[in-house]
N, C-alpha and C positions, 0 to 999 in steps of 0.2 A: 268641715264640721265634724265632730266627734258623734260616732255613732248610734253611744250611750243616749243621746239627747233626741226624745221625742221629739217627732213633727206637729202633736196635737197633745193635748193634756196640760199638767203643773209642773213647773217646775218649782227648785227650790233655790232659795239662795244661790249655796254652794253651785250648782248648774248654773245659775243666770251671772254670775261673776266670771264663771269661766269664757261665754260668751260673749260680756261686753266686760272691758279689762278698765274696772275704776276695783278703787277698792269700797269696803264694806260701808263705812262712814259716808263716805261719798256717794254711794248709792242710793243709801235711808234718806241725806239731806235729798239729791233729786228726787226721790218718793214725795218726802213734805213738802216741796218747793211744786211738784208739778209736772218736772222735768221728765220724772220716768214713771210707767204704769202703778197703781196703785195694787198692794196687794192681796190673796184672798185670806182671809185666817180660818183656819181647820181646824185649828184646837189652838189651849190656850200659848199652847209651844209650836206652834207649827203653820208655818208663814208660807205662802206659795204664788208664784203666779204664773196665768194663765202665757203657752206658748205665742199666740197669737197679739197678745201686747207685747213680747220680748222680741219677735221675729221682724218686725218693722225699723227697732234699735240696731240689728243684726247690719240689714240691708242698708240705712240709712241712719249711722249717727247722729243725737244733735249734738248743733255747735259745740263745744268748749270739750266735748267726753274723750 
């Protein structure tokens, strides 16, 4: 794992794609579907989420990813 990447805190996109390898589109649809953590908004440009919903994806993909 990449050293850059917090063990606690937000991540952002760009960081949570590096860790699970779907592309961007494909992400957002598992956000709206349910399939991947939902995220927090900081501002109205600035999307993140939290480690602790990403790190479960890390250890144990679901199906089809």
């Amino acid at each position: 794992m990449n050293s850059d990447i917090p063990k606690n805190g937000l991540l952002r996109l760009s960081k949570v794609l590096q860790l699970i390898p779907v592309g961007k589109s494909t992400w957002w649809a598992g956000v709206k579907s349910g399939r991947f953590p939902k995220p927090v908004k900081l501002g109205p440009r600035t999307t993140c989420w939290y480690w602790q919903d990403i790190q479960p994806l890390i250890e144990k993909p679901p199906p089809g990813s």
